[in-house]
C-alpha positions, 0 to 999 in steps of 0.5 A: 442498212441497220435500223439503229446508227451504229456506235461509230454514227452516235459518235460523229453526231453527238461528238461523245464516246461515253454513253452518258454524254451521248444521252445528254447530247442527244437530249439537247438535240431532241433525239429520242434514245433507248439504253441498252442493258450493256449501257449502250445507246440505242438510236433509231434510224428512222426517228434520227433521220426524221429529226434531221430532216425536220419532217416528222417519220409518219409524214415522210412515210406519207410522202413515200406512199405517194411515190406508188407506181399505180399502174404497175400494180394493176399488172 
């Protein structure tokens, strides 16, 4: 899996082709962007899927950090 969504992903979510009425969409939504030199749009995976989720990318880190097999790691 990429780290950003791809052109095809930034287009189903905010239902624009062109960059700049993906920027607005994208905004409204709260979704934090870079634009590229090209004029492209860069969206992280992390940060989309944190906003989606409603639990912010440092807690869901936390929360997989819970997940740790700890016995496993004593092997």
């Amino acid at each position: 899996m990429t780290i950003c969504l791809s052109p095809k992903e930034l287009k189903e979510l905010t239902g624009h082709v062109r960059s700049d009425a993906q920027v607005k969409e994208l905004c409204h939504m709260g979704i934090e962007h870079k634009i590229r030199r090209d004029g492209t749009v860069a969206v992280s995976r992390d940060h989309y899927e944190a906003v989606m989720s409603g639990v912010p990318a440092n807690k869901r880190k936390a929360q997989n950090d819970d997940k740790v097999n700890w016995e496993a790691a004593r092997a």
